[in-house]
C-alpha positions, 0 to 999 in steps of 0.5 A: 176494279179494273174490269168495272172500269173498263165497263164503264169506259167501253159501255157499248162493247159489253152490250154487244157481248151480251147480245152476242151470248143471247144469241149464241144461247139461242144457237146453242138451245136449239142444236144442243143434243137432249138426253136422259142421261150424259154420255156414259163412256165407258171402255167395255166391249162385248164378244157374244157367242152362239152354238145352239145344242152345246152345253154349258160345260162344253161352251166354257171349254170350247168357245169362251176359254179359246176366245177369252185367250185369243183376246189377251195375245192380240188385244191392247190395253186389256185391263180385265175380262168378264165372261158367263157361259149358258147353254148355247151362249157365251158372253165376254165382257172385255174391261179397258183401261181409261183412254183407250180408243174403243173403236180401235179395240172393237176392230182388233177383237173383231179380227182376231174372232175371225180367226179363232172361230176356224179352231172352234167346233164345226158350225161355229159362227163369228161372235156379235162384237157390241159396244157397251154405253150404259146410257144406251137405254131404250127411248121409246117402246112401241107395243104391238096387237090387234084383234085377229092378228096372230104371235106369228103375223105381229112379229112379222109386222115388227121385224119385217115392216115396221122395224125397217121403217122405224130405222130411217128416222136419223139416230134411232136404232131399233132392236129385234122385237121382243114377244112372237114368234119368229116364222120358221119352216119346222119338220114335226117328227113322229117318233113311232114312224121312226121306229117302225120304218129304222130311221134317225132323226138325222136322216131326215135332217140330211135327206132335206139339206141335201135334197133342197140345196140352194144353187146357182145355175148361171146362165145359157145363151142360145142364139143372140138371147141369154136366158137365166136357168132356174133349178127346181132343187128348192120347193117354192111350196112348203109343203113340198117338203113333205114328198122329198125321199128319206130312204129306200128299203127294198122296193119301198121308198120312205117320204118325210110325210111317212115320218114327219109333218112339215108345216110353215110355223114359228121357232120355238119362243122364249119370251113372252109379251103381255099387253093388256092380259092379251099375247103381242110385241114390243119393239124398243128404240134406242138412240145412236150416238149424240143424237137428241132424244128429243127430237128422235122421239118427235120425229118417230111420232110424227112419221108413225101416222105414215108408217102405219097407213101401209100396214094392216088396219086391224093393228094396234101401236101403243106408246108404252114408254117414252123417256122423252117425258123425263127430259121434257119435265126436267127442261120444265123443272129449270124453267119453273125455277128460273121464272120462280127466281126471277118474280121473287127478286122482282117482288124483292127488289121492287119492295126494298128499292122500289126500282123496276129499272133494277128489276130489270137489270137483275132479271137480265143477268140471270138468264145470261149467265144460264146461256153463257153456261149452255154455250160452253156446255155446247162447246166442249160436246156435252148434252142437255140431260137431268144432270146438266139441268139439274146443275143449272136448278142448283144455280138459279138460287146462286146467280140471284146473289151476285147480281141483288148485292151488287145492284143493292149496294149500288142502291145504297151509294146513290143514297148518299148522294154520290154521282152515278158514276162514283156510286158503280164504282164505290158499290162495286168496290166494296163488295168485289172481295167477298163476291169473288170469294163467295163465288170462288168458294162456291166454285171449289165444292166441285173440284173434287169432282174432276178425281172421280173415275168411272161411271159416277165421273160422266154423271157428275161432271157435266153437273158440276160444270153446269153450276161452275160455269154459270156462276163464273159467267154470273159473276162477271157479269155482275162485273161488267153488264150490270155497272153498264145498265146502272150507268145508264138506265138508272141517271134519270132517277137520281132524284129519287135516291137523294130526296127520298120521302121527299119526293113529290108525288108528281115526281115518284111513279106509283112503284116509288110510293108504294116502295115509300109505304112498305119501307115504313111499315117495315121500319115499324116493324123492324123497330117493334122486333127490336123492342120485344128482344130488349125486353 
């Protein structure tokens, strides 16, 4: 009771609070991040391997096992590894413990892979070390096609030019594209010349490495110039390629056109993208740390007009997923359900107390608690996502409990006659135990939550504190703001209250009549309910 008290004593201070919490909820709406999901952050670091031509057998042995090894001796905190070898590919998945700075972990796993790549077979390159976040899904995918446009020019279009742009938009990270076909400089050899004229495909390989090295010539100065000495080691056409020698056999020389074709072509493709039963690309865009979804979405769509002015018209961006449509419903689903929530309370309140000044006060304590609950959220670094939202639905049904019974109650009192003061506090008085239970017990279903671990931990937790917070916040406002508003919006209508049915209709306005109207037909009905039971 004290804190009812003290409301009503300090009516102004809690006014101000409660427009200090609209206007950090305010603050806080347009800053908080937006996401699909919550931040999954799980301790788990990914070393991937590459040696193209190596088999399987050879890669485990060679690369996955030394490097697997090499992690357990300078790796901290390791709490397990995972690996799978292909052909080629070797992918070790290194598993923490809880609490373990990840950042940390990726810089000693990038060091000690430095090191241990000298032991690996010659050519071996450093391993691709990635963070794992399984909320790191891609956010939008843009399909790319276009009448006349090649596998070929499309990926070139993806990776060269629309990539580059796409990664100026702040938090958005776009990935190599997928589908086309990557330009590359391809040597087509002709086995049967070959044979006939007793080369290898390594002397073909060895002639045009050795024969179109890239080297640095410097610089000569003559007189008071200095000039930049170019080679002409490295063809500038492709086909030029074509005349290097191979081998000499007698007086005869072997060119790679008697062996080989080379031609400006794309590397060998494994994978494949259809859009629209026609061959095209398709780049995906995630986000980069606590960015929002929201507004990295908006912001690509907005600037994409502009990026595709410089490129070449015959080419055709489809939107083919935008995740941004999940959160956005979600955002939607909270707003239909607090608007839902609050015309059915008004309906309620206006029918059983015939109060609008009540509607108004309970309307007002509902959207106050939900901004209490995203100022918190906002604080302790959280994200607007389907579970956080999902929390404040589950809620809305909750908060409309403290503050109906409350202002009911109070109702009641001044139906007896009480004072306006003495009827706040009996009101609040006789219903502070069970509402704090209630609210207490409601609050205690998601304690469990904070002993979950894993995955399901970053997924239930900010859903859990969504409903805690705004049902804590809820019932102290029940406790503070409402006494305050009762004080001061319903004294002029305590006449009301105390005549009842008496009331003139010069006195009642048309809510109290029809309030009047339904209170009898209710009591009718409730009085026939009561008869047929009996019978």
């Amino acid at each position: 009771m004290w804190i009812v008290k003290l409301a009503l004593r300090r009516p102004y201070t809690f006014v101000a609070a409660a427009i200090f919490i609209a206007i950090l909820g305010g603050v806080a709406i347009v800053r908080i991040p937006t996401d699909i999901l919550p931040d999954i952050n799980i301790p788990v670091v990914s070393a991937i391997w590459q040696y193209r031509g190596l088999s399987a057998d050879e890669m485990e042995k060679r690369i996955t096992t030394q490097s697997e090894r090499s992690f357990t001796t300078t790796v901290n905190d390791i709490e397990h590894i995972e690996s799978q070898t292909l052909a080629g590919i070797g992918v070790i998945k290194v598993f923490f413990h809880p609490g373990t700075p990840v950042d940390a972990a990726v810089a000693q796993m990038t060091a000690i892979s430095q090191t241990v790549t000298r032991q690996m077979p010659p050519g071996a390159t450093p391993p691709l070390i990635l963070r794992f976040n399984a909320s790191s899904v891609p956010i939008l995918q843009l399909g790319l096609g276009g009448q006349g446009l090649s596998e070929q020019a499309l990926y070139d279009i993806g990776s060269n030019f629309l990539r580059t742009q796409l990664a100026t938009v702040q938090g958005a990270s776009v990935l190599q594209p997928a589908g086309g076909k990557a330009r590359q400089i391809m040597v087509d050899l002709n086995p049967e010349a070959l044979y006939a004229r007793g080369v290898s495909p390594a002397d073909v390989s060895l002639a045009i490495n050795a024969q179109s090295p890239i080297l640095p010539a410097g610089t000569a100065k003559l007189g008071d110039r200095e000039y930049n000495v170019r080679l002409n080691n490295s063809p500038d056409v492709v086909e030029l390629l074509n005349e290097v020698p191979v081998r000499q056999q007698g007086d005869a020389t072997v060119f790679v056109r008697d062996v080989a074709q080379v031609r400006d072509g794309g590397a060998v493709q494994i994978n494949v993208v259809r859009q629209d039963g026609r061959r095209g690309v398709l780049v995906s865009i995630l986000k980069t740390g606590k960015a929002s979804t929201l507004d990295i979405v908006q912001k690509i769509k907005r600037e994409l007009p502009r990026f595709l002015s410089t490129l070449p018209p015959e080419l055709d961006v489809r939107l083919l997923l935008d995740q941004s449509l999940f959160v956005r419903a979600s955002i939607n689903a909270v707003l239909y359900e607090a608007l839902m929530a609050a015309i059915l309370v008004s309906l309620m309140i206006l029918l059983f107390l015939g109060s609008g000044r009540s509607t108004l006060i309970v309307c007002t304590s509902i959207p106050l608690s939900i901004l209490t609950s995203l100022i918190l959220l906002y604080l302790l670094g959280e994200t607007l996502n389907v579970m956080t939202l999902g929390g404040l639905a589950l809620a809305i049904g909750i908060l409309v409990d403290e503050a109906t019974v409350e202002i009911e109650n109070i109702h009641r009192n001044l139906a007896m006659g009480k004072s306006i003061i003495r009827a706040v506090l009996d009101g609040a008085q006789e219903i502070a135990v069970p509402a704090f239970v209630s609210a207490l017990s409601i609050s205690i279903v998601f304690a469990p939550v904070v002993l979950l671990r894993g995955t399901a931990r970053y997924l239930f937790q900010p859903l859990a504190m969504a409903v805690v917070f705004a049902i804590l916040a809820s019932w102290v406002l029940s406790r503070t703001l409402i006494p305050t508003m009762v004080r001061y919006m319903l004294k002029s209508q305590l006449h009301l209250y105390r005549q009842g049915e008496g009331v003139s209709g010069s006195q009642a306005g048309p809510v109290w009549r029809f309030h009047l109207r339904f209170m009898r037909g209710f009591e009718a009905f409730r009085e026939s309910c009561r008869a047929a039971l009996h019978l």
